[in-house]
LUMLOGU-162437 format. One record per residue (C-alpha): residue in one letter; z, x, y. Coordinates in steps of 0.001 Angstrom, whole numbers, plus 500000, padded with zeros to 6 digits. Example, Ala and Ser with C-alpha at 12.3 -4.5 7.8 and 13.67 -1.06 7.14 Angstrom:
 residuo      Z      X      Y
       a 507800 512300 495500
       s 507140 513670 498940
This chain:
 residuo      Z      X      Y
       x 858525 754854 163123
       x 855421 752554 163856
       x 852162 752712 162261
       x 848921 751356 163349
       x 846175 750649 160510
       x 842295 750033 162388
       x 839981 747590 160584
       x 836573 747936 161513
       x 835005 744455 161291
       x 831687 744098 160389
       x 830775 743129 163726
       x 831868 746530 164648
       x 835276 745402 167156
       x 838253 747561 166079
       x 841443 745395 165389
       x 844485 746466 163841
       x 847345 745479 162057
       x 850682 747270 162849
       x 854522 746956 161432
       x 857540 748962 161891
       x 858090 751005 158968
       x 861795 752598 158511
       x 862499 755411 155330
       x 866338 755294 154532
       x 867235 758967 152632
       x 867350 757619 149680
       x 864628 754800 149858
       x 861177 754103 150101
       x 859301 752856 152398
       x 860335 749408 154406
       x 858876 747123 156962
       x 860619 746407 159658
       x 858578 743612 160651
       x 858473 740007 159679
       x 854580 739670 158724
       x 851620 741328 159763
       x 850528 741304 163358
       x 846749 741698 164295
       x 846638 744077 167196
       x 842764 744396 169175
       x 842055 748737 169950
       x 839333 747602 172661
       x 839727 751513 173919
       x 839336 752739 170393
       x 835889 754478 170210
       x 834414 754628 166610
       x 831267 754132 165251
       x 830633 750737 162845
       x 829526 751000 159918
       x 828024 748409 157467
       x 831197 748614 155404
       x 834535 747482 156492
       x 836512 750792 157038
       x 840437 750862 156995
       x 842191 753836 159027
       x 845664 754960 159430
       x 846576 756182 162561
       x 849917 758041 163146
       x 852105 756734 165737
       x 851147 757643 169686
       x 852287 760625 171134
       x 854906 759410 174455
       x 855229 763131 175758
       x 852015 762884 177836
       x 853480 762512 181563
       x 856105 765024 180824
       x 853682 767582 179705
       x 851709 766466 182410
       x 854619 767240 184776
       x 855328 770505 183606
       x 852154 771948 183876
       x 851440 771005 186933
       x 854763 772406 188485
       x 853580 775689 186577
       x 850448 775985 188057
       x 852378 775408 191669
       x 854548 778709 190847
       x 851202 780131 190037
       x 849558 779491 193172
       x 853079 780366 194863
       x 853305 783800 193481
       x 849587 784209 194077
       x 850075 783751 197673
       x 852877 785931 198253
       x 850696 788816 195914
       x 847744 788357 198507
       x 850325 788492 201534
       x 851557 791670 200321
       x 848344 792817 199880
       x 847068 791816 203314
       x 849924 793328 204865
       x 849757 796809 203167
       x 845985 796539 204010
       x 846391 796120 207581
       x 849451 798617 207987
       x 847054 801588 206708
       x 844613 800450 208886
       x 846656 800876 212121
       x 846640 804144 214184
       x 850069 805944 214310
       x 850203 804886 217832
       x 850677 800867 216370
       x 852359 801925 213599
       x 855120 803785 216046
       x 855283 800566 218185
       x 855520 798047 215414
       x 858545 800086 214088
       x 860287 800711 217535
       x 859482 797445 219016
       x 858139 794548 217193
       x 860541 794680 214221
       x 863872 795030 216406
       x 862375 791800 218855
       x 861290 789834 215202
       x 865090 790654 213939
       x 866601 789312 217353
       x 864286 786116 217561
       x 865431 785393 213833
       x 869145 786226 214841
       x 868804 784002 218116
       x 866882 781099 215993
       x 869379 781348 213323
       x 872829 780570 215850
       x 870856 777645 217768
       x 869978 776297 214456
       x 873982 776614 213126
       x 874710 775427 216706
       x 872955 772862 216505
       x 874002 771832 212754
       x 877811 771557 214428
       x 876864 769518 216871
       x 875269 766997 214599
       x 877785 767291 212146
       x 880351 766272 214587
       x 878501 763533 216367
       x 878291 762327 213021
       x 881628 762472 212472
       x 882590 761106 215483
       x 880004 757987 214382
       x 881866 757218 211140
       x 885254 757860 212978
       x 884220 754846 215694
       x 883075 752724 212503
       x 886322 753239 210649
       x 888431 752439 213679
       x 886896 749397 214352
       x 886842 748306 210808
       x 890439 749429 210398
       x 891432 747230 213346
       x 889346 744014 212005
       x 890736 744436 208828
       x 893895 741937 207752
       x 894422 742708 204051
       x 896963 745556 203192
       x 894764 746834 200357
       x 891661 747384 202354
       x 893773 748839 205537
       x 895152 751247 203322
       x 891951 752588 202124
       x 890401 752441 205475
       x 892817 754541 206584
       x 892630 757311 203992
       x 888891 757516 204704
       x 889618 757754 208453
       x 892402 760632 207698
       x 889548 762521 205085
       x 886528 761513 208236
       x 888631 762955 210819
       x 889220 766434 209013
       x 892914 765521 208621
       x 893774 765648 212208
       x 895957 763441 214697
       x 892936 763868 217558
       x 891108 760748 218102
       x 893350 758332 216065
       x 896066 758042 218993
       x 894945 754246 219188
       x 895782 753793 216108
       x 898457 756118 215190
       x 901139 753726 215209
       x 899221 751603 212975
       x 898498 754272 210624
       x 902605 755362 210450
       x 903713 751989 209838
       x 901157 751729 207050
       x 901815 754539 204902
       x 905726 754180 205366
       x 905286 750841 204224
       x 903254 751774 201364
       x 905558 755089 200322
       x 908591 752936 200507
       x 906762 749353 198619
       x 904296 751506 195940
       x 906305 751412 193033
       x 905570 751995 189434
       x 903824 754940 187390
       x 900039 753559 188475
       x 901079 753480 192350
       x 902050 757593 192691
       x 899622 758671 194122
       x 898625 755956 196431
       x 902791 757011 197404
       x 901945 760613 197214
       x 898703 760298 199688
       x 900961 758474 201927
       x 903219 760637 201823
       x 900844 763386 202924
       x 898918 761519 205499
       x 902079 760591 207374
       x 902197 764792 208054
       x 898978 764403 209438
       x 899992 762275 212700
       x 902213 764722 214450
       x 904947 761516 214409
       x 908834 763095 214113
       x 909838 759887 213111
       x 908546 759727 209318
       x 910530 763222 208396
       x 913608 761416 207347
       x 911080 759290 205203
       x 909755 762356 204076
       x 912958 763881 202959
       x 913843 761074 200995
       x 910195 761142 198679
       x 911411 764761 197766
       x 913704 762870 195355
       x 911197 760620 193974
       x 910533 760911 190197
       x 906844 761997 190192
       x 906083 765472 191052
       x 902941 764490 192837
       x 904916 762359 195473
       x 907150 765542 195998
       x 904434 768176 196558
       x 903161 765111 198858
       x 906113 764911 200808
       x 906821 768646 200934
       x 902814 769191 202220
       x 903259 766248 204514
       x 906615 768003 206057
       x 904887 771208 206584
       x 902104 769697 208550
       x 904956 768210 210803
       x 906166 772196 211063
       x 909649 770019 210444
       x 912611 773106 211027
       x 915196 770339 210409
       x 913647 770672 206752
       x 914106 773477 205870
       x 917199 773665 203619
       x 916038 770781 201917
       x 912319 772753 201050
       x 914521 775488 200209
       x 916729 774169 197358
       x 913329 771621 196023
       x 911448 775749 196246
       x 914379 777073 194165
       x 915358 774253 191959
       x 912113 771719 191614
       x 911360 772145 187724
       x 907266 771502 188975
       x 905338 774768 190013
       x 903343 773008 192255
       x 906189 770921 194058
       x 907924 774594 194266
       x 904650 776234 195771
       x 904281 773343 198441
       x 907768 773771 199350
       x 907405 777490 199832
       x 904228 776993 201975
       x 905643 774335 204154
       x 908497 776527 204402
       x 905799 779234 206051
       x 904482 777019 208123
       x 907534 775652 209768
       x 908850 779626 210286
       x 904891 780433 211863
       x 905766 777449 214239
């Protein structure tokens, strides 16, 4: 807590002298401060006197601005709901004013042509959002590729390519230049990632290599549904049911029956749906 006390020279100029005073539950009163520290008020406004005067001032109050802030977005709602009370108003107003004949055609006409103009202003603006959305992904696709291709280091390769994969919606389209890239990568890294802290970089592999449409990697894949962690096996078993592998399937079926993981056992049952769908 910090106290302030104002000494009133006799030239009338405020000054004061502050300290940091602490009080312990069980303890008086302590200063925190090393030795007294004369402190000028210029903005202090107090009338002199012929006698010196001590004051003691309680600390200053720090809540001003966000007082300041709430108010003022109070007085916004204010003026919002204000607004909308005199619209309302305006608009009832008006309505009574109308002849039957404009109130007939507003009803019939004018509402049904407002509804469509917000329906047809509503699907160019979702349109629109699409479009932007995927030129935008197609913008940070082009940036990944090329940074994916500059790169040399296996660590940042790898996690280029798991941002391309997440970028490109997890989809094989518009990767085919660097499909083969991508497959040797994350075979590399399922069959080299060992250890408890390097799962789920195996598992993400694992999962990723379902994502390039490449027949190759389902022997690879059928191997990881052995591996010790359950998270590389619900991996593998996702990444086979992207592939919609059928020469999978009795494998899927005893890791479904047998796997002591639920969620290994529920991937294995929905890859096995997706391969019978195919």
């Amino acid at each position: 807590m910090q106290w302030g006390i104002v000494f009133l020279s006799r030239e009338g100029t405020p000054v004061g002298l502050s300290a940091a005073v602490e009080r312990g539950p069980s303890e008086g009163v302590r200063s925190g401060s090393t030795g007294p520290t004369w402190t000028p008020f210029p903005s202090l406004l107090c009338s002199a006197s012929k006698k010196d005067t001590w004051l003691l001032l309680p600390p200053p109050c720090y809540d001003a601005l966000p007082m300041s802030t709430r108010s003022e977005s109070g007085k916004t709602n204010l003026v919002a709901i204000a607004v909308l009370v005199g619209l309302v108003i305006t608009g009832v107003w008006v309505w009574k004013r109308l002849s039957f004949d404009s109130q007939d055609y507003v009803i019939d006409q004018a509402i049904p042509m407002a509804f469509a103009g917000l329906v047809i202003v509503a699907g160019m603006w979702v349109v629109v959002r699409a479009f932007n959305r995927r030129r935008t992904r197609r913008r940070e696709r082009a940036k990944l590729l090329a940074a994916f291709e500059q790169a040399t280091v296996q660590e940042k390769r790898l996690e280029i390519a798991f941002a391309l994969i997440e970028v490109n919606k997890y989809r094989a389209e518009g990767l085919e230049s660097v499909t083969p890239a991508l497959r040797d990568l994350f075979a590399t890294t399922l069959q080299s990632a060992l250890g408890d802290k390097q799962h789920r970089v195996r598992g993400m592999a694992a999962s990723h290599l379902g994502v390039l449409n490449d027949a190759t990697v389902v022997p690879l894949l059928l191997k990881a549904l052995e591996d010790d962690h359950a998270y590389v096996r619900s991996s593998a078993a996702l990444g086979l049911g992207r592939l919609r592998a059928s020469e999978a399937k009795e494998k899927l079926t005893t890791v479904m029956e047998g796997d002591y993981d639920q969620t290994v056992r529920s991937r294995s049952k929905e890859a096995l749906e997706r391969i019978k769908q195919s």
